[in-house]
N, C-alpha and C positions, 0 to 999 in steps of 0.2 A: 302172757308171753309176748316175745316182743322179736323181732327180724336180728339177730347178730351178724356184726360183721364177720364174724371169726367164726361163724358158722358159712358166711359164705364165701371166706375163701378155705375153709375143709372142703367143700365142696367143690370148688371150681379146681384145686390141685387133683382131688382124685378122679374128676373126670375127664380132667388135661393129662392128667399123669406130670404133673406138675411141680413143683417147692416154689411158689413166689411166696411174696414175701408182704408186699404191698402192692393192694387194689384198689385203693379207695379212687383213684382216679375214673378208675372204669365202673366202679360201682357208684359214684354222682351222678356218672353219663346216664345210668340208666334210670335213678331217680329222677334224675330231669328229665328227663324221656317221658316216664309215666309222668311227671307233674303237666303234662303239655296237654293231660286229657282230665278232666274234673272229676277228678278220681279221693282226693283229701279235702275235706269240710275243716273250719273253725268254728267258732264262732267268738266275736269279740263284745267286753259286758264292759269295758275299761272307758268309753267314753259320755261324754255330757255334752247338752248345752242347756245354756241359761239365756235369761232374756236380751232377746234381740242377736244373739248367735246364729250363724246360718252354716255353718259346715264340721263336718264329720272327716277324721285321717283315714286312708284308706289301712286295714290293719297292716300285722306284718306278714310278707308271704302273700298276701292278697293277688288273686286272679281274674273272680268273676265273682260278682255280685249275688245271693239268692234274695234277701232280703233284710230292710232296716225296720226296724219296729222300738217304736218310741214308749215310755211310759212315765207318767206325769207324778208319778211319788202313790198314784191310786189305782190304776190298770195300763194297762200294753192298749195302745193305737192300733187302728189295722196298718197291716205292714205300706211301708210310703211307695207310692206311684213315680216311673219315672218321667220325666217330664217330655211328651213324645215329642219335641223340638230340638232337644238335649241343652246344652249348657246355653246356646246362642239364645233360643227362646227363653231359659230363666233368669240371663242375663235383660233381656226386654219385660221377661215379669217383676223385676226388680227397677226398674228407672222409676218409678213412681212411687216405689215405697215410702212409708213412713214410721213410725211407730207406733201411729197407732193402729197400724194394718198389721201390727204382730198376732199370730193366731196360729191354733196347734200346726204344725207341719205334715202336708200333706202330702209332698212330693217330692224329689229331687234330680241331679241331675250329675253328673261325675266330669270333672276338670283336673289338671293335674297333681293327678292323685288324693283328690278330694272328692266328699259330696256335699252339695251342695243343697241344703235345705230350703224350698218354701210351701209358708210362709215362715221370715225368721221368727223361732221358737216367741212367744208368749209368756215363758216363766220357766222353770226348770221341767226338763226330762233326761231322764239317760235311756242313752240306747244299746240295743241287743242286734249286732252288723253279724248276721249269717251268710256265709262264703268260702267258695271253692279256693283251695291254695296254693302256692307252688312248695314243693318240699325243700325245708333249708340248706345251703349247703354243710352239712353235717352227718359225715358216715358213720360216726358213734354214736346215734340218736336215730335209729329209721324210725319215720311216721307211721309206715305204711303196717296194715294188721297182716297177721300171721299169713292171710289168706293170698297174701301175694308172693309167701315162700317163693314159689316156684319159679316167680315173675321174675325176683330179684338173684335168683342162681343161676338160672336160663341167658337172662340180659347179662351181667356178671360174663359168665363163661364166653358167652360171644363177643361183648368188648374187650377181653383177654385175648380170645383166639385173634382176634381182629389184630390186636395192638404186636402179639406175636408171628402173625403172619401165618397162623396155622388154619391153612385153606380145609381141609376136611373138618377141624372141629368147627369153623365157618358155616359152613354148610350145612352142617348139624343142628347148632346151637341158636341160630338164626331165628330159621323157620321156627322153630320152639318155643323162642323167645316171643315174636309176633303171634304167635298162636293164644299162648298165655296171655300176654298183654290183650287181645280181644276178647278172651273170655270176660277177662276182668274188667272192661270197659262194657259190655254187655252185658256183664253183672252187676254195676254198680247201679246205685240208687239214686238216680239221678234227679233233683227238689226241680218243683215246676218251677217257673218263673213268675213273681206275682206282675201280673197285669188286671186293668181297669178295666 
C-alpha cells in the first residue's frame, strides 16, 4: 500500500467540512517538512569508477550521507572513512599524487555535490552510496510508507486550515501534526554513522 493523495484530501474535506479541490501545494509543504528530518533512505548501485577516478555524484534527492561501500568485481570494501579534514585536507592528500600511488579507496570527503575518493581508485569498483533523502517534489508519488498516514493528513489539514485562515481548525490540527511528526522521528531507524 502506498499514501494517496485523493485519500488525503477525502480526508482533510471531512474534517474541514470542506469541497477543495486541490492541495498538493499544502501537501509538498508538509513532505518537505518531514524531508528536513532523516526520515527516507535510498540507496544508489548506478555508479562506478575505474582507474585513476576519484569522485562519486551525489545521488538524487541526496541529504545526508550513511555510507559508501565499494566492491572490486570480488567483494564489498569496508564502508569508506571520511576524511577528518574534509575536502581542504584531501585536497593536500592529493598534491603529490601519482599514479602509481593509485590503491583501493579508503576514504573521502564531500565538495560540491561530490565525493571525493582517496586513494584514486586502482582498477574498477562500483559503488553501493547509502543515504538519507529529501522527498521529490511529487504529490502523485508519496515515498513515505503507510506508517505516516496520519502524519500526512494531520500536516495536510493544517496547511489547509492555515492557507484558509481557519483558526480553530489551527489549533487543532497543528499540535497533532507535531505530535505525529515526533513520534515518527523517534520511531525511525536511524543507521550509525560509519567512523574510524
Amino acid at each position: 500500500m502506498s499514501i494517496e493523495k485523493a485519500n488525503i484530501l477525502t480526508f482533510v474535506n471531512s474534517v474541514l467540512g470542506r469541497s477543495e479541490t486541490d492541495i498538493d501545494v499544502q501537501i509538498q509543504t508538509v513532505l518537505n517538512d518531514l524531508s528536513k528530518h532523516n526520515l527516507l533512505v535510498d540507496e544508489d548501485t548506478d555508479q562506478s569508477l575505474s582507474s585513476g577516478n576519484t569522485t562519486l555524484n551525489y545521488p538524487t534527492g541526496f541529504k545526508e550521507l550513511v555510507a559508501i561501500v565499494l566492491n572490486d568485481g570480488t567483494y564489498d570494501g569496508p564502508p569508506l572513512k571520511k576524511i577528518p579534514g574534509g575536502h581542504k585536507e584531501y585536497r593536500q592528500w592529493m598534491e603529490d599524487e601519482t599514479s602509481t600511488d593509485y590503491s583501493e579507496p579508503e576514504w573521502y570527503s564531500e565538495y560540491d555535490s561530490k565525493f571525493y575518493v582517496y586513494h584514486p581508485a586502482n582498477g574498477d569498483y562500483t559503488a553501493t552510496i547509502e543515504y538519507y533523502k529529501y522527498h521529490p517534489k511529487d504529490v502523485d508519488s508519496i515515498e513515505f510508507g503507510d506508517e505516516f498516514t496520519n502524519c500526512l493528513y494531520f500536516g495536510t489539514t493544517f496547511e489547509v486550515a492555515c492557507k484558509l485562515g481557519l483558526s480553530r481548525y489551527i489549533s487543532i490540527w497543528g499540535p497533532r501534526y507535531e505530535k505525529e511528526k515526533q513520534e515518527m522521528i523517534d520511531n525511525s531507524n536511524q543507521q550509525p554513522y560509519i567512523v574510524d
